[in-house]
C-alpha positions as CSV (number, residue, x, y, z in Angstrom):
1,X,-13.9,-1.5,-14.1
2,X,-17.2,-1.9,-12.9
3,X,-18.4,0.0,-10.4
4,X,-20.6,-2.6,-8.1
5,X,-16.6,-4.1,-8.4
6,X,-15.0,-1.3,-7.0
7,X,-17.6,-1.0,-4.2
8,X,-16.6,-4.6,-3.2
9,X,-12.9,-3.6,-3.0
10,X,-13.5,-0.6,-1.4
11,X,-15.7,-2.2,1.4
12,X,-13.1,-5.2,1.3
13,X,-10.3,-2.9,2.1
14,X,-12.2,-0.9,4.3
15,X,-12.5,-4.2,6.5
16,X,-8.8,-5.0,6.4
17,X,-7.4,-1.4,6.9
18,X,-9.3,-0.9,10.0
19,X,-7.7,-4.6,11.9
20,X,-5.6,-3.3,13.8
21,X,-2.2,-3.8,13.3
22,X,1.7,-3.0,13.6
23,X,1.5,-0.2,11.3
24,X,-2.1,0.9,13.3
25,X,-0.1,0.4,16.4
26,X,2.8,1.9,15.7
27,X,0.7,5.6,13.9
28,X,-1.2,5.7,17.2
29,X,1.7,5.2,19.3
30,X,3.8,8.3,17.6
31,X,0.4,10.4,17.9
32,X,0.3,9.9,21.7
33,X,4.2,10.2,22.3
34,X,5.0,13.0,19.6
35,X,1.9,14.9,18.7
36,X,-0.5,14.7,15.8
37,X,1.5,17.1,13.4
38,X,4.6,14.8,13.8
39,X,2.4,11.7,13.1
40,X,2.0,12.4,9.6
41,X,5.4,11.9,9.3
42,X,5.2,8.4,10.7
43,X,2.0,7.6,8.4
44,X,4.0,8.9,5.1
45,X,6.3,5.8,5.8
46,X,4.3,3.4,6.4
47,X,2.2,4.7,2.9
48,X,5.2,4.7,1.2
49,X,6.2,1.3,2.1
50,X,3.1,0.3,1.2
51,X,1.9,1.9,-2.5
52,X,5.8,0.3,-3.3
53,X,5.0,-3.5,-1.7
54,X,1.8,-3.1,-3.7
55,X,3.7,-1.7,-6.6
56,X,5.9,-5.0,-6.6
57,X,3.3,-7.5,-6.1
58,X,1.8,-6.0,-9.6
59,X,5.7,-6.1,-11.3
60,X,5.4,-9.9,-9.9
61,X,7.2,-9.9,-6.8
62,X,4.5,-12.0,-5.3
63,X,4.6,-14.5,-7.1
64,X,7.9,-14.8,-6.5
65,X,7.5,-15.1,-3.1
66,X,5.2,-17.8,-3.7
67,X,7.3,-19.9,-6.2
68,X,10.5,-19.5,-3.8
69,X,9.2,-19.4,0.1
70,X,12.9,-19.5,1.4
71,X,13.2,-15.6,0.1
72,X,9.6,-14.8,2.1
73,X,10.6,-16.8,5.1
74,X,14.0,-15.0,5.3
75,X,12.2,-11.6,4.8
76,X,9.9,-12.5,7.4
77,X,12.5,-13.7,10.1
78,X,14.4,-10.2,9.0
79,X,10.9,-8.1,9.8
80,X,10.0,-9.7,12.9
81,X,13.5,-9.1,14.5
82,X,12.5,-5.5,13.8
83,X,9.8,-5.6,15.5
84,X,11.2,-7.2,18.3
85,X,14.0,-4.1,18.5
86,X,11.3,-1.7,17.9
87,X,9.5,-3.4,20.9
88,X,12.5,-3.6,22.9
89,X,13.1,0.3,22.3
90,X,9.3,0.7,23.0
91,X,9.5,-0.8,26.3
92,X,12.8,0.8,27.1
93,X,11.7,4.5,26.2
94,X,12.8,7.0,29.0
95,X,10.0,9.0,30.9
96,X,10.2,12.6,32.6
97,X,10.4,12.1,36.4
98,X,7.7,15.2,36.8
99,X,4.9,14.3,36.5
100,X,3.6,17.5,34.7
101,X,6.4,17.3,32.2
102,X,5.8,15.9,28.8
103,X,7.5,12.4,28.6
104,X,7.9,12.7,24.7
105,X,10.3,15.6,25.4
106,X,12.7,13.1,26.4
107,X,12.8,10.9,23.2
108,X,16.1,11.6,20.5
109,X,14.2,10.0,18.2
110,X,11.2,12.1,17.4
111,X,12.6,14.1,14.4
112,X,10.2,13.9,11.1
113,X,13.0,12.3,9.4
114,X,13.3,9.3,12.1
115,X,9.7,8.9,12.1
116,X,8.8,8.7,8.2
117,X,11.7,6.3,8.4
118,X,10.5,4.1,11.3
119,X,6.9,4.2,9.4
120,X,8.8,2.8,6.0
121,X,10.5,0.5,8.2
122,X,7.5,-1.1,10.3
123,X,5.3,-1.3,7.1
124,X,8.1,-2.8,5.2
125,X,9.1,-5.8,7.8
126,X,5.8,-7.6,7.0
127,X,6.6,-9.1,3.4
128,X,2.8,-10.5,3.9
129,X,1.3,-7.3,2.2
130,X,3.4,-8.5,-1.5
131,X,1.3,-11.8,-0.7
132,X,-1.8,-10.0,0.0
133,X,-1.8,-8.2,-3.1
134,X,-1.0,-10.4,-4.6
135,X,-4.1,-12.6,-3.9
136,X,-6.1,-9.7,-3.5
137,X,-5.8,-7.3,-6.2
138,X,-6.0,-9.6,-9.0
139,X,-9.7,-10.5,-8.0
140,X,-11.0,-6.9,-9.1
141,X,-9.6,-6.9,-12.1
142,X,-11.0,-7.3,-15.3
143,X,-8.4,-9.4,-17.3
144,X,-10.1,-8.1,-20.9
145,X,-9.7,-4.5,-20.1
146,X,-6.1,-2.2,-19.6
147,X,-4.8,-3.7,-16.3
148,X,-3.1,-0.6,-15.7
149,X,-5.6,1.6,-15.0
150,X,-7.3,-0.6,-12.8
151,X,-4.6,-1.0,-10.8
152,X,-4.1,3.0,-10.4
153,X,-7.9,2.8,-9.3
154,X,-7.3,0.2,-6.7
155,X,-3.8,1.3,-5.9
156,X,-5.6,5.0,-4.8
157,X,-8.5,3.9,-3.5
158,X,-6.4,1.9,-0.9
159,X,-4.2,4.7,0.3
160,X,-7.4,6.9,0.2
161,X,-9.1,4.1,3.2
162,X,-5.4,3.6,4.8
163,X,-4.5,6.8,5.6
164,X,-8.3,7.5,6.8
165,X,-8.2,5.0,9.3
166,X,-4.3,6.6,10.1
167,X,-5.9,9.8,11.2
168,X,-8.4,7.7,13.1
169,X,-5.8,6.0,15.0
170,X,-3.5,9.1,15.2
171,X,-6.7,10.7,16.8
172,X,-7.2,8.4,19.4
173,X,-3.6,8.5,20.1
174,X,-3.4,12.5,21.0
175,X,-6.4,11.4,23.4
176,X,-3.8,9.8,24.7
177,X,-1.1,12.5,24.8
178,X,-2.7,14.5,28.3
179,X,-2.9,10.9,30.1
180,X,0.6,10.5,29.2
181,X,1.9,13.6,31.2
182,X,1.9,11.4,34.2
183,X,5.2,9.1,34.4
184,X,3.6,6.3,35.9
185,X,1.2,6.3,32.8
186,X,3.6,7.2,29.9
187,X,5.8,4.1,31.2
188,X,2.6,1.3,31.5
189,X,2.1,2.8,27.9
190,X,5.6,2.1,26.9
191,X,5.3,-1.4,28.0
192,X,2.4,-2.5,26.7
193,X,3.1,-0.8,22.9
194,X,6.2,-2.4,23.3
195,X,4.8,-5.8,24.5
196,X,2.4,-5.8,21.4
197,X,5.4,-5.1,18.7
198,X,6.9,-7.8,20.2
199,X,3.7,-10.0,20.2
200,X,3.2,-8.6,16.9
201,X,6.8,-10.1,15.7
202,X,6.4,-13.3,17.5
203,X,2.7,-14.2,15.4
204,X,4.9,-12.9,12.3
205,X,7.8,-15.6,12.8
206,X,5.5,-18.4,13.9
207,X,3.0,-17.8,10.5
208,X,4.3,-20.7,7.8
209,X,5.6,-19.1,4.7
């Protein structure tokens, strides 16, 4: 692989990492609610569902999609109805009535485990990213040379700009964290995370496959 080529990827995905997005959303969210430490947790799921989406649009899951859009609108329906529970749960979180309390104190679901596995879950409802790289991937290859290095090349240089711009939004999440000691805060925050899940789920279902 050339290296002006992997400059161009890595600039490309640079671009795309940093939109903001469910995943984004949802790494920043768990930051501010649960603490930077436990937000790794959340960011190893949503890198996980990721490296193996990517992993399957290589093994020709994409093109799949492509040739039978039924299977990608059905995946699509299924991951914005996530969404829309994740939002619902979101919007529905409990706060601490003191308003020097911490409101994340208050949420069963804040275990490592529960958060890698919301992470895998939020990345994987969005059967766009098989598509993506799909489309995307392909372009910096070199179809003369061993495909599977390349892949391993583009494969790591992606998680390598992902999780950076993870910390970045987990960072500006635990900014967050001392605004949301207040109740009236932590449940405006609620609501609106939850609101943009939902919005999140509605652009999802209303994209054509």
């Amino acid at each position: 692989m050339a290296l002006n080529t992997w400059w161009l990827f890595l600039m490309m995905t640079f671009v795309v990492s940093a939109t903001p997005g469910p995943n984004m959303l949802l790494v920043m969210s768990s930051s501010a609610r649960f603490g930077l430490r436990r937000s790794v947790a959340t960011m190893a799921g949503c890198m996980t569902a990721l490296l193996a989406m990517f992993s399957l649009s290589a093994a020709g899951l994409g093109a799949m999609l492509q040739t039978f859009p039924h299977v990608f609108n059905g995946l699509r329906w299924v991951g914005a109805a996530y969404l829309v529970y994740l939002g619902i749960q979101t919007w529905r979180a409990p706060v601490q009535a003191d308003e020097t309390a911490v409101p994340q104190a208050l949420e069963p679901r804040s275990t490592p485990a529960a958060l890698y596995v919301r992470g895998l879950l939020v990345a994987a409802s969005n059967p766009k990213a098989i598509l993506f790289a799909a489309a995307f991937l392909p372009q910096f290859i070199h179809p003369e040379l061993p495909k599977l290095p390349q892949f391993l090349i583009l494969l790591a240089t992606f998680a390598v700009v992902e999780v950076a711009w993870y910390a970045i939004y987990a960072s500006g999440g635990r900014k967050l964290a001392a605004f949301l000691r207040r109740a009236s805060v932590a449940r405006v925050f609620n609501r609106v995370t939850g609101g943009l899940f939902v919005g999140f789920a509605v652009a999802m279902a209303e994209t054509s496959g």
